[in-house]
Structures are given as structure tokens and as C-alpha cells.
C-alpha positions as CSV (number, residue, x, y, z in Angstrom):
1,X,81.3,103.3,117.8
2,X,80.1,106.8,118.4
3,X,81.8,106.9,122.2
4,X,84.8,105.0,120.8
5,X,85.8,107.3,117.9
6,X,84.2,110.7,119.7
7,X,81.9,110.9,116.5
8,X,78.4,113.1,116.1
9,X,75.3,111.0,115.4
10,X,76.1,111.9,111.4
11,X,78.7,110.6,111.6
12,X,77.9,106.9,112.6
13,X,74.8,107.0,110.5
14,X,77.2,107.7,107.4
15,X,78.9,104.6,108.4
16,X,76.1,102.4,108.3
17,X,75.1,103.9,104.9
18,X,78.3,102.8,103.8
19,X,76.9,99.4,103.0
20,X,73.8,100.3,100.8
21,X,76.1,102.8,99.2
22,X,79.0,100.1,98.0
23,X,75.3,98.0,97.5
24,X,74.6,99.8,94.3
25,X,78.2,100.4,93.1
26,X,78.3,96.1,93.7
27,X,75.4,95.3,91.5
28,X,77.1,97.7,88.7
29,X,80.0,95.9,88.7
30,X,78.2,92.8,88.4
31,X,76.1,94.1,85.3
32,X,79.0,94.9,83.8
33,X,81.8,92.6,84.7
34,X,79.5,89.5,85.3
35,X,79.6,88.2,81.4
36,X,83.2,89.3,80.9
37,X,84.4,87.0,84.5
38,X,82.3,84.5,84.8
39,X,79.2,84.4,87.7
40,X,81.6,81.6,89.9
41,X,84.5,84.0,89.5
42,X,82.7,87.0,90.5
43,X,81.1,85.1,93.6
44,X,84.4,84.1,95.0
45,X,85.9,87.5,94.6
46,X,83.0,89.3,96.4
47,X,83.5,86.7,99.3
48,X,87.3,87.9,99.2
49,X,86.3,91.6,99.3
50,X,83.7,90.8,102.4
51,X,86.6,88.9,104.2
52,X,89.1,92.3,103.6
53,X,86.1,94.4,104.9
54,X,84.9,92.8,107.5
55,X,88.4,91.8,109.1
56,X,89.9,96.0,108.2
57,X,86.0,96.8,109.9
58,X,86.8,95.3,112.9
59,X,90.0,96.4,113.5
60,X,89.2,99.9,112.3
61,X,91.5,103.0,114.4
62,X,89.3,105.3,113.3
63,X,85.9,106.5,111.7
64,X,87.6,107.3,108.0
65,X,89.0,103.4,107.9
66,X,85.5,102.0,109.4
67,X,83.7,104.0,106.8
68,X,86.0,102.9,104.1
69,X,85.7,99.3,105.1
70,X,81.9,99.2,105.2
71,X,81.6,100.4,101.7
72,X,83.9,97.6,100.1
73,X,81.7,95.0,102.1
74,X,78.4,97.4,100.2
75,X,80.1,96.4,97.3
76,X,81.0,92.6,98.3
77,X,77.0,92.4,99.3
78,X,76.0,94.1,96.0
79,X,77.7,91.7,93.8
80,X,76.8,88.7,95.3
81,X,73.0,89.7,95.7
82,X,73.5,90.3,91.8
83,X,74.9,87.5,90.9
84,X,74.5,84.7,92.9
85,X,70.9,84.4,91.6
86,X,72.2,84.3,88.6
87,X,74.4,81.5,88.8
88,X,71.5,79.6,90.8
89,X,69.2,79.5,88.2
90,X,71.8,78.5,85.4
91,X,73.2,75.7,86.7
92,X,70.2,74.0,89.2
93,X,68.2,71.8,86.7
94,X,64.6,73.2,85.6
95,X,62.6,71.2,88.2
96,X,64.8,72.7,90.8
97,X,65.7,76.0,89.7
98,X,63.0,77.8,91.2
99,X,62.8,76.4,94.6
100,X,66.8,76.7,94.8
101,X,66.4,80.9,93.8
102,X,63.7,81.0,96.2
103,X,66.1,79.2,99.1
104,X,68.7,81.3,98.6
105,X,66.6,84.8,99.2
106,X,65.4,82.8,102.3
107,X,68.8,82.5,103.0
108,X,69.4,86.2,102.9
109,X,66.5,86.8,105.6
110,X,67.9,84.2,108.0
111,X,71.3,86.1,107.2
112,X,70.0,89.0,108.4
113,X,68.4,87.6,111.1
114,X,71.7,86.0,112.5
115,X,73.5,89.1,112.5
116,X,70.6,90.4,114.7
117,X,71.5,87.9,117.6
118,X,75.0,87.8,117.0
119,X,75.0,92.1,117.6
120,X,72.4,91.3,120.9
121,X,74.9,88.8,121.7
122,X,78.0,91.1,121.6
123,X,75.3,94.0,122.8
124,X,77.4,94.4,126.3
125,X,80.7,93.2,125.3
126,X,83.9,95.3,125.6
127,X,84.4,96.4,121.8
128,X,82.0,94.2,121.1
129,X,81.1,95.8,117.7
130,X,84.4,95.3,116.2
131,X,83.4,91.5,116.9
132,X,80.2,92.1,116.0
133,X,82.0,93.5,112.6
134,X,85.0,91.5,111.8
135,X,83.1,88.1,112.6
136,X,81.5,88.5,108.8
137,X,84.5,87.4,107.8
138,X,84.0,83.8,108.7
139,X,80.3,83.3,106.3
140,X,82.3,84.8,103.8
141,X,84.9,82.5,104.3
142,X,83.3,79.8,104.0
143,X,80.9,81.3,101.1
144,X,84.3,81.2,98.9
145,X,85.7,78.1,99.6
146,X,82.1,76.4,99.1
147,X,81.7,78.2,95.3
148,X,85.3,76.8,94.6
149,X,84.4,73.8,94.2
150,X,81.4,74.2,92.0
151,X,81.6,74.2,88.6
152,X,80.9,77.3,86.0
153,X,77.7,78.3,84.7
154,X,77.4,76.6,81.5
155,X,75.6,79.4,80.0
156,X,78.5,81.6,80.9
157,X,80.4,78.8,79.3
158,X,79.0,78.5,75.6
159,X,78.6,82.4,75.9
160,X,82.7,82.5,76.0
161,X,82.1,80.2,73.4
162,X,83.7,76.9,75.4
163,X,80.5,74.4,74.5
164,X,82.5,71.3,75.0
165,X,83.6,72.5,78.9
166,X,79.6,73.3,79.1
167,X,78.2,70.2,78.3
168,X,80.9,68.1,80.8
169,X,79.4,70.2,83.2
170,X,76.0,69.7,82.0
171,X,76.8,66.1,82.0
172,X,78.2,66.0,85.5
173,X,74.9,67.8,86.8
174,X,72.9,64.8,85.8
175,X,72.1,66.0,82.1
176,X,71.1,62.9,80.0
177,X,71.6,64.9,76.9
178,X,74.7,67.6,77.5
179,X,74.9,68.3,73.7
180,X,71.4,69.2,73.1
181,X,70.9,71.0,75.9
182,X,74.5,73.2,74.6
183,X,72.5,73.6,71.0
184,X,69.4,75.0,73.1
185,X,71.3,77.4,75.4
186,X,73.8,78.6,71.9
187,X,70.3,79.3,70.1
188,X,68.9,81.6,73.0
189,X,71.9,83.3,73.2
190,X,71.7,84.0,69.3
191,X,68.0,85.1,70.2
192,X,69.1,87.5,72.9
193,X,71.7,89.3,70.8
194,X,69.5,89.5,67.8
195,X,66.9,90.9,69.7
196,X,68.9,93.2,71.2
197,X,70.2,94.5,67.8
198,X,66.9,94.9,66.9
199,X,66.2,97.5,70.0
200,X,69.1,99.4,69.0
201,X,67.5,100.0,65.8
């Protein structure tokens, strides 16, 4: 990049610090626009985002574009860190739930991992960082069309106050007892929010 663009050492470091940068304005959004959208919604959205990134990354003219780009993939990376946990561990059943949350941050290292070789593969390829780049777009690709197809949270769901949608979904994950299970999750929300309440004052 630095050769490329004619750019000081700074320079290219402040590109790469894009990404932890968007990081923290992604896990923001997700606080605050995770309960109002929906954890599924959100997910698919931040694979969008990653997609745009990556892809305008890759095909970057110049540093001011490249920089731009890697801080809406920050914020792609942020929201999903945030809230695909989240999701994880409201719809996997109880016996599950743990080993699925614990998976997915394994996930995350092999991630990380792959984008190593995939960089020492490119390593002494022509442009090979804008592969190296705009080739994100394709886990991302597949990251949103595989969410679309689950359902939502139910928690989110009796939250928006939609209990009969929950417990279909409930029911569909194998829950022997959708409606009880809707009466359990509607009484810790009540908790939550009283409890809350109570901090305020």
C-alpha cells in the first residue's frame, strides 16, 4: 500500500487503525440499535456493511477511500462481535448454549488465522493486497445469506412484545413447552426493567 499510494509509514498505520476505530463505534451501535432492530437484523446488515467495505477496500484509488473503507468494515466487525453472541446464546437451547458461544469465539481465532495465510498467500502477488482486502467480501457473503434463514431471537421477540411469533420459534427449535418457556423469558424481562428502575432511583 505504502509504495502504491506514495504514503509515509503514518499514514498506512492509520489505515490499519481504521478497523479497531469503526470497532468501537460498531459495538455502540449495537448497544443502542440492537433492541430497537432485532439481533438477526443487525447481523445481516453488518455482513452488508463488510461486503461494501471490503469490495470499495479493494478497489480503493487512493489512501482517503482505503481509509474510509476500513473504518465501515471496523464498524461491520464491531457489530457483529457485539451481537452475534448475543443472538447465540438466545436462541441455542440451554444444554448447548454455552458450547455454541464458546465455538463461535473459536471461530473468530481461526478467522483471524485464515486471513494470515490468505495475506502470505497474496504476500508476492501483483496488488495482491487489494485481493488480500476485497476477498472479505466473500465470508461476509456467505455470513448474510446463512443468518437469513434463521429465525429471530425469541427474547428479542416477546421484548417487541410478539410472544405468539416467539414461541413458534421456540417450538420449531425443539421446545416441548413454547408457551411456558414465553411466560419465563416475559417475567425476566419484567425483572430486568424493574431492576433497572430501581438503579435509577
Amino acid at each position: 500500500i505504502e509504495p502504491d499510494f506514495g504514503i509515509s509509514g503514518f499514514a498506512s498505520g492509520a489505515v490499519v487503525g481504521a478497523v479497531p476505530l469503526g470497532a468501537v463505534s460498531g459495538s455502540w451501535v449495537s448497544s443502542k440499535y440492537g433492541d430497537k432492530f432485532g439481533r438477526k437484523r443487525l447481523i445481516i446488515a453488518s455482513a452488508i456493511i463488510f461486503i461494501v467495505g471490503a469490495v470499495t477496500s479493494g478497489l480503493a484509488p487512493e489512501e482517503y477511500t482505503l481509509f474510509v473503507s476500513r473504518l465501515v468494515i471496523g464498524v461491520a466487525i464491531g457489530v457483529a462481535s457485539a451481537v452475534a453472541p448475543v443472538y447465540i446464546s438466545e436462541v441455542a437451547p440451554p444444554d448447548r448454549r454455552g458450547s455454541l458461544v464458546t465455538f463461535f469465539q473459536l471461530a473468530v481465532t481461526i478467522g483471524i488465522l485464515v486471513a494470515y495465510l490468505v495475506g502470505l498467500a497474496f504476500a508476492d502477488v501483483t496488488d495482491g493486497w487489494r485481493w488480500m482486502l476485497g476477498l472479505g467480501a466473500i465470508p461476509a457473503l456467505a455470513l448474510a445469506a446463512g443468518v437469513s434463514y434463521l429465525p429471530q431471537s425469541p427474547r428479542w421477540l416477546v421484548k417487541q412484545h410478539r410472544r405468539h411469533e416467539a414461541a413458534s420459534v421456540l417450538r420449531a427449535l425443539g421446545n416441548d413447552e413454547p408457551d411456558t418457556l414465553v411466560r419465563e423469558i416475559g417475567e425476566s424481562l419484567h425483572e430486568e426493567t424493574v431492576s433497572a428502575d430501581e438503579r435509577l432511583f
